[in-house]
C-alpha positions in Angstrom: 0.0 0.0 0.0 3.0 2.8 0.7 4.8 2.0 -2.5 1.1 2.8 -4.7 1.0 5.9 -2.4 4.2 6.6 -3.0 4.5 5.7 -7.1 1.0 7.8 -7.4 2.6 11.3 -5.6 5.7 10.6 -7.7 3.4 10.0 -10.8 1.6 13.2 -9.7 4.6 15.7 -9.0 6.5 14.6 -12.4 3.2 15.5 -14.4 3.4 18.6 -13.1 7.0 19.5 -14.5 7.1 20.9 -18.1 9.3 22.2 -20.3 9.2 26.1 -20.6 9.1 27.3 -24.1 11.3 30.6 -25.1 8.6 32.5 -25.5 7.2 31.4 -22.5 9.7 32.8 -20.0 8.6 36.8 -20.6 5.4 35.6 -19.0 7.3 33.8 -16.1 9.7 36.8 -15.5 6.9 39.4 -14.6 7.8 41.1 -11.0 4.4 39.5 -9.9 5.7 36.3 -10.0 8.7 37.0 -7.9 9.4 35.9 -4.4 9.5 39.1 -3.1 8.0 41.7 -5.6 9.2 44.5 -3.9 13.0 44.5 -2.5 13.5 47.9 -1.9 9.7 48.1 0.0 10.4 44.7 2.1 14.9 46.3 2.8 13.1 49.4 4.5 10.3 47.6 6.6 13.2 44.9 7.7 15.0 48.0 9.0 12.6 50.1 10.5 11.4 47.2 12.4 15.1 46.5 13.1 15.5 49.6 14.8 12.3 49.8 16.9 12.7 46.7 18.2 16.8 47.5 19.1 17.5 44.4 17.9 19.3 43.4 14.7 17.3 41.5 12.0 18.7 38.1 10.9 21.9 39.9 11.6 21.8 42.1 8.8 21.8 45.3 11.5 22.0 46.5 14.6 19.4 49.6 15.7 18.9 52.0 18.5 15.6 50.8 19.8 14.8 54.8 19.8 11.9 54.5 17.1 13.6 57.1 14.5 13.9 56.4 11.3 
């Protein structure tokens, strides 16, 4: 019983993967599709935060904890 389980997720996740066509990859490059759409936006709110809280951010910085920007 595992191994049907098994073969039909397999079955299921490989008939999911296609080839993408050249012309194709315009459509997949849009910034909507991105992991994070906007850097610049999602930079600033990871350092404002950072600095409110005092504490640094995944280590990226280290902030006052005084609330200015």
């Amino acid at each position: 019983m595992p191994r049907t389980r098994a073969l039909g997720l397999l079955l299921a996740l490989l008939a999911g993967c296609t080839p993408v066509q050249p012309w194709e990859r315009g459509t997949l490059a849009q910034p909507h599709m991105a992991l994070d759409p906007h850097p610049l936006r999602s930079g600033w709110r990871t350092h404002v935060q950072a600095t409110r809280e005092g504490a640094p951010a995944a280590g990226l910085s280290e902030g006052g904890g005084c609330g200015c920007y």
